[in-house]
C-alpha positions in Angstrom: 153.7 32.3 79.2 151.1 35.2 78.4 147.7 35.9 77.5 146.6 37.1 73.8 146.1 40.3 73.5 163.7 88.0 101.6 165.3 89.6 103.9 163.8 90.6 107.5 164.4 90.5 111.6 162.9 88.1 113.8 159.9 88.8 115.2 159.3 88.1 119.0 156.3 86.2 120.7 154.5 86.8 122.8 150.9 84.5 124.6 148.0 85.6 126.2 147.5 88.1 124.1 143.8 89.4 123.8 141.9 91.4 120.6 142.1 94.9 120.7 139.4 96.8 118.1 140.8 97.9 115.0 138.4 100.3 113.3 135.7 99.7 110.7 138.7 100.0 108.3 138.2 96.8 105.7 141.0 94.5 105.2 141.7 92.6 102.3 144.0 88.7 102.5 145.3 87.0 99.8 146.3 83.2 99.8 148.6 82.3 97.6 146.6 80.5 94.8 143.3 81.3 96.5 142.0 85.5 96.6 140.1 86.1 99.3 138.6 89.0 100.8 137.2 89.6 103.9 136.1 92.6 105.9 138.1 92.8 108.9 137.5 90.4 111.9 138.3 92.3 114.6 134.8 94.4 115.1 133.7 97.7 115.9 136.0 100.8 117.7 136.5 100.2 121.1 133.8 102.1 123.3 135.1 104.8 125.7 135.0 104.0 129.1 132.0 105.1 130.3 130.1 102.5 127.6 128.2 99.8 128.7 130.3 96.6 129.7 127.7 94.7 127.1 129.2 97.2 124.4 132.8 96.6 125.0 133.4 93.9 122.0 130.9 92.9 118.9 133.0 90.5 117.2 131.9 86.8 118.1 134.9 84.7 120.1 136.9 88.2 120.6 137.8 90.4 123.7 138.8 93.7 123.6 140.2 96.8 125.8 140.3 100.4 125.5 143.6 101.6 125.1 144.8 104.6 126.4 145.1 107.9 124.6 144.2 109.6 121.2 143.6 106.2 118.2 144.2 106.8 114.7 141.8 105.7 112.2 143.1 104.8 109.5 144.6 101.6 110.9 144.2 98.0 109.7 145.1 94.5 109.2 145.4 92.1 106.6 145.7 88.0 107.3 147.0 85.1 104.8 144.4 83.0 105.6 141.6 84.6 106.4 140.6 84.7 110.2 138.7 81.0 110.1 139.5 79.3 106.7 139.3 75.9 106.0 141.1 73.7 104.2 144.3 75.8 103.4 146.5 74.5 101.2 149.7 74.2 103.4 152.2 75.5 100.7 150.3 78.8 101.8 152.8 81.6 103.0 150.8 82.8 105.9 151.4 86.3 106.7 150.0 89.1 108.8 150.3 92.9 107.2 149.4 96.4 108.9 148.8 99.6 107.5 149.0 102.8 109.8 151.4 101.3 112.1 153.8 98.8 113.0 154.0 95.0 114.0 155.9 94.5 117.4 155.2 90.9 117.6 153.8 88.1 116.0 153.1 84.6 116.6 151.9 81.1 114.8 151.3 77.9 116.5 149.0 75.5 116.2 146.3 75.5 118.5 146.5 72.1 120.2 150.0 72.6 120.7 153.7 72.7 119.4 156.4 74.8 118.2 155.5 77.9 116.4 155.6 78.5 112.9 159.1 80.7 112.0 158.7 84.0 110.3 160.3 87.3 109.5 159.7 90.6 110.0 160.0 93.1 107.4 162.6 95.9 108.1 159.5 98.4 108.0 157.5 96.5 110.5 154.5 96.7 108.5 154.8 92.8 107.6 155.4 89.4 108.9 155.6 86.3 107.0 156.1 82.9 107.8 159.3 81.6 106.8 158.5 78.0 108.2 156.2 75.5 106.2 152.6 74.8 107.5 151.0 71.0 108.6 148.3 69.2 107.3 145.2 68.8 109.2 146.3 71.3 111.8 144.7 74.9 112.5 146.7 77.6 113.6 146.3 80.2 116.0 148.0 83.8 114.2 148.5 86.3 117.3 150.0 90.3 116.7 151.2 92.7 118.7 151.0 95.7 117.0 151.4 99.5 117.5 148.8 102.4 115.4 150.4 106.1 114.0 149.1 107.4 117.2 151.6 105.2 119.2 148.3 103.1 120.6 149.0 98.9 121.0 146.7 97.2 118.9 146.7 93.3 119.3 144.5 90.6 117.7 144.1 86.8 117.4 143.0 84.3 114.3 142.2 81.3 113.0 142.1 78.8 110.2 142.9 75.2 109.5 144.9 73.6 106.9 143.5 70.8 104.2 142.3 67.6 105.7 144.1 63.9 105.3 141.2 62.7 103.3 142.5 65.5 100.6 146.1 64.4 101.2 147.9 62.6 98.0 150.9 61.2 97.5 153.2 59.3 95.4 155.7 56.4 94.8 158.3 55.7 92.5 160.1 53.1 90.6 162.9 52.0 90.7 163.0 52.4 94.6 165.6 55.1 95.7 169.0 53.8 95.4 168.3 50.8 93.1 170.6 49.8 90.7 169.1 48.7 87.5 169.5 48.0 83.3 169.8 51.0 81.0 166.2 50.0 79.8 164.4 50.5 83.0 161.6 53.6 82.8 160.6 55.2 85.9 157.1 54.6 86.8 155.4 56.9 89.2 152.1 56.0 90.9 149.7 58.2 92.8 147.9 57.7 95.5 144.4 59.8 94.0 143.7 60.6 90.4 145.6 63.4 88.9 143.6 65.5 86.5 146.3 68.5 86.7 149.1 66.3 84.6 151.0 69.6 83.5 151.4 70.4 87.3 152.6 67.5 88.6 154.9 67.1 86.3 156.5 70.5 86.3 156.9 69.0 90.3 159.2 66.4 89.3 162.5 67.0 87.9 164.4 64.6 86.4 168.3 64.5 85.7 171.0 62.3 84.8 174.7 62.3 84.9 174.4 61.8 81.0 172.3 64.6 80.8 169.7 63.2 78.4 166.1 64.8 78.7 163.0 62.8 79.2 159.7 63.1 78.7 156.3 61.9 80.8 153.6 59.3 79.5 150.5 58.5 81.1 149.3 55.4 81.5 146.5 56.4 83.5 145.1 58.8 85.6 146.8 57.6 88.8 150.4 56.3 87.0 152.8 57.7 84.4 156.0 56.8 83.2 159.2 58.6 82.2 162.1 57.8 80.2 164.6 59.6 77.4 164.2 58.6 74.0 167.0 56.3 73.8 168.0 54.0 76.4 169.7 55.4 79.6 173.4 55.6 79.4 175.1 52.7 81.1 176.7 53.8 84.7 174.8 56.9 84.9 173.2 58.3 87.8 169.3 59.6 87.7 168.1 62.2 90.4 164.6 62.5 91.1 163.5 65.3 92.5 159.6 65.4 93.3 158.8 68.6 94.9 154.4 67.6 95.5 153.9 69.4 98.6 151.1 71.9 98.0 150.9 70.9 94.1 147.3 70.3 93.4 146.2 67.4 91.7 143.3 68.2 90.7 139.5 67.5 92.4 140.7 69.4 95.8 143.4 66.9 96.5 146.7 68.0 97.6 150.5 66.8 97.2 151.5 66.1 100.8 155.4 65.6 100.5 158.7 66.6 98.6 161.7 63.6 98.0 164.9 63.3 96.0 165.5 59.7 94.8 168.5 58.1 93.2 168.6 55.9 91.0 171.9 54.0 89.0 172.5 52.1 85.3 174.7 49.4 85.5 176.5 48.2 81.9 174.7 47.5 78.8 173.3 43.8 78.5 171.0 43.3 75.4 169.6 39.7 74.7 168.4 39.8 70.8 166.1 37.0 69.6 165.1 35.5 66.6 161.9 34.1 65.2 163.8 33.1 61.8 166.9 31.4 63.6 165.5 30.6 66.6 168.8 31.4 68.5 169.4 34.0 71.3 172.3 36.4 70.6 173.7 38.1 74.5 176.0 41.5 73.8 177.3 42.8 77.0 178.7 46.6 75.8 178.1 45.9 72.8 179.6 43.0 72.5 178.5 39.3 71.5 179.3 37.3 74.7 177.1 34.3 74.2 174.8 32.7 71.7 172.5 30.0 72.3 169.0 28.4 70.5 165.4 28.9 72.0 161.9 27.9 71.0 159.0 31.2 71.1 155.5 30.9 71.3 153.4 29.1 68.4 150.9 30.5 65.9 148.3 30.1 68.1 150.1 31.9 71.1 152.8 34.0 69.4 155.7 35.9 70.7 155.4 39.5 70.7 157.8 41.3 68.8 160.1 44.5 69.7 161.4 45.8 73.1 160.5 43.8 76.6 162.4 44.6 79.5 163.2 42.5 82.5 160.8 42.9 85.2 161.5 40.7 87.9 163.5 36.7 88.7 162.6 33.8 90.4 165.2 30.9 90.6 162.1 28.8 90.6 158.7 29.4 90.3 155.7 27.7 89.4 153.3 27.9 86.3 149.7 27.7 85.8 147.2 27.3 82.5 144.8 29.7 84.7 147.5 32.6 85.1 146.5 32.8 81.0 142.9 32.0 80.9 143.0 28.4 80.3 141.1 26.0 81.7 140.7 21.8 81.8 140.0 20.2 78.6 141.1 23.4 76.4 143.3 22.1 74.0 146.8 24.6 75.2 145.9 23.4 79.2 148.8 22.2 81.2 149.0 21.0 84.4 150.8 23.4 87.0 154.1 23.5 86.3 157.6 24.4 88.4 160.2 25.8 85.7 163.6 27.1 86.6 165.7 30.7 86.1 162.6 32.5 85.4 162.7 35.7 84.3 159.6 37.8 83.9 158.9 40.4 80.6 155.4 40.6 81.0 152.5 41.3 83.1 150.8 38.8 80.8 153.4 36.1 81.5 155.6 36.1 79.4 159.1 35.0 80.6 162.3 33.9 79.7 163.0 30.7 81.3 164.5 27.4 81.4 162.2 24.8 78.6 160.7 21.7 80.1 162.5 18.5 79.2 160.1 17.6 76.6 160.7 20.9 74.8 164.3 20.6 74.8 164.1 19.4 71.3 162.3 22.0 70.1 165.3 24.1 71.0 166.3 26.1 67.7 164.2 24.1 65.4 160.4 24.8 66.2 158.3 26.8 68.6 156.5 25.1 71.4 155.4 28.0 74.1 152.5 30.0 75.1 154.9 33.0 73.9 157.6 32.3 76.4 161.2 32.1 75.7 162.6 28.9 76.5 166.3 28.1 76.7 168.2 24.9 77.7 169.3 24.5 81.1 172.8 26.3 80.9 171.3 29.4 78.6 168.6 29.9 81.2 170.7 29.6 84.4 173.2 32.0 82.3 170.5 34.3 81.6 169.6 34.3 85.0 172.9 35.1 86.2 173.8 37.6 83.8 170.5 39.8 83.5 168.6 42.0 86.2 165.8 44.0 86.1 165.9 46.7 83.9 167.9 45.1 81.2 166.8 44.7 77.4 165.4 42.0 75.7 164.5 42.7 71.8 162.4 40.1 69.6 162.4 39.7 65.9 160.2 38.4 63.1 157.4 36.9 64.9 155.0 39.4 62.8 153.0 39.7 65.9 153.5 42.5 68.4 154.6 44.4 69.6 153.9 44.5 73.5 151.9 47.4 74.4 153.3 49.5 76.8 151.4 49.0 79.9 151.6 45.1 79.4 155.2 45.5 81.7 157.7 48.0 80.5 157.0 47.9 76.4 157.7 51.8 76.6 160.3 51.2 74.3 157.9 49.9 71.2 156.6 54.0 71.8 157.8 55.9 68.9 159.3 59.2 70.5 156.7 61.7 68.9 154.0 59.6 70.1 155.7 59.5 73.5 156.1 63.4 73.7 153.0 64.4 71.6 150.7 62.0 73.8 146.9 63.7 73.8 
């Protein structure tokens, strides 16, 4: 039934380290995807010795001491984030950079504790960058050892903290990883938050099959989109997913929080063809007629849509109600609820293929009786049943009524292929 309708060494760590001053020297970070520029946090030059113990450090939530010996001035440092950022985007390659001297040692961890961040030194020493991938909802603690032209050691600490979970967003996929379904089956991603960066997202996700044919993305809405090639998948192929999200932005300050590769198989070819004008079903497995038998579709006033419907889901037995389509008691299609057998679903409307009550079995090839389901005899439903999954293809002719739109279950199919690509 249905309704109307680079190369580099390790560095080594080392904790406790305090902040050393680094010169009024400016220092300039940039986050990948974000510029930012920031005077340097470190404060003033050190005093000498004989300064006042109040004058020993102007930079709030730092400590510094007075190295010994001649300082060169034309040191500085330069931080991916910034000291104290917020909401980094985790994808972000953080990285610490000198000029007029050398790194010796740096070190990432996050501040309420764990394993540090991995990184590489550049061959120069004038650069360290992270290597391993950053957390959400975490901040950091970025702590250098480093040494000026003048041979001085020059150390420093910062902070920042990565994007929150409330701007976390992810996404799920179906078929579910390591289904096997029919060659008609699109993939139907859904997200978790509205994506109003479409052509990002879906440079994320690669698709490829073992037939090699392309595909092409179709949104539905703002939080789902489909995919599919423009003829049906190969039988016995193999479809890789790759969604590579982490970091991606999705638009409105929410970020992709999560890389997977999913697999997903065809099985052989099973097309069911039906026909308004000889009310019969016609079954070709590869291609092949394997089985014929008669049906009754929906009636003028609740008609069969025409084209492609794919098989959605199967219920040995399941029950019907007049409700489920917007009937009520005392309209003139009500029916009282209903069990029916071999059920197999083609819409979200309701629309199945299924076993015909006993009363409709005479209908069976000879006149249509249903609120736009298919109906079959006993043996052609339980063979349906038996022989179809989800996935698989169900095509309807001549009902002049149709065809299913494309969200209304899988009617991608009834999508020409320049609309499908050329969607606005």
């Amino acid at each position: 039934m249905r309704t109307k309708q680079g190369s580099g060494r390790a560095a080594g760590s080392r904790k406790g380290w305090t902040i050393a001053a680094i010169g009024a020297a400016a220092v300039v970070a940039v986050s990948a995807g974000v510029g930012i520029a920031t005077a340097s946090p470190w404060g003033d030059p050190e005093p000498s010795s004989t300064s006042s113990p109040a004058a020993a450090s102007d930079a709030p939530g730092t400590a510094a001491t007075t190295p010994a010996g001649p300082q060169a001035e034309d040191f500085g440092v330069g931080l991916t984030p910034t000291d104290r950022a917020s909401s980094v985007n985790p994808v972000t390659t953080a990285a610490v950079t000198v000029t007029g001297g050398t790194l010796d040692a740096v070190e990432l961890v996050p501040r309420a504790g764990g394993t540090p961040v991995a990184g590489t030194l550049s061959d120069d020493g004038t650069s360290w960058a992270a290597t391993g991938r950053l957390a959400f909802d975490t901040e950091y603690e970025f702590s250098y050892a480093a040494r000026d032209s003048a041979g001085e050691p020059r150390r420093g600490t910062s902070t920042f903290t990565t994007v929150e979970p409330a701007n976390e967003a992810d996404s799920a996929m179906y078929p579910l990883d390591g289904a096997t379904v029919g060659t008609g089956q699109p993939l139907e991603f859904t997200f978790s938050e509205p994506v109003t960066n479409r052509d990002a997202v879906e440079k994320a996700i690669t698709v490829t099959s073992t037939s090699g044919q392309p595909g092409a993305f179709y949104w539905l809405s703002d939080t789902k989109a489909r995919y599919r090639p423009e003829t049906f998948w190969a039988p016995n192929s193999t479809i890789t997913v790759e969604s590579r999200l982490f970091g991606v932005d999705f638009g409105n300050g929410m970020i992709g929080n999560g890389d997977t590769t999913r697999t997903v198989k065809t099985h052989n070819t099973r097309l069911a063809v039906v026909d308004n004008t000889t009310k019969t079903m016609e079954v070709y497995l590869d291609g092949k007629l394997d089985a014929t038998f008669p049906i009754t579709l929906g009636t003028e006033d609740w008609p069969s849509t025409e084209g492609y419907m794919v098989v959605m889901e199967q219920y040995e037995s399941t029950r019907f109600t007049a409700e489920s389509i917007g009937l009520e008691p005392g309209d003139p299609a009500y029916y009282p609820p209903t069990i029916v057998n071999h059920a197999s679903r083609l819409s979200n409307g309701g629309a199945f293929v299924h076993e015909a009550l006993p009363a409709a079995q005479v209908a069976l090839g000879n006149f249509n009786v249903s609120h736009g389901c298919i109906g079959m005899s006993p043996e052609g439903a339980e063979y349906f049943y038996d022989t179809f999954a989800t996935g698989d293809v169900v095509q309807i002719l001549n009902t002049d009524y149709g065809p299913m739109y494309v969200w209304d279950g899988f009617g991608d199919w009834n999508v020409p292929w320049d609309e499908w690509v050329n969607q606005p």
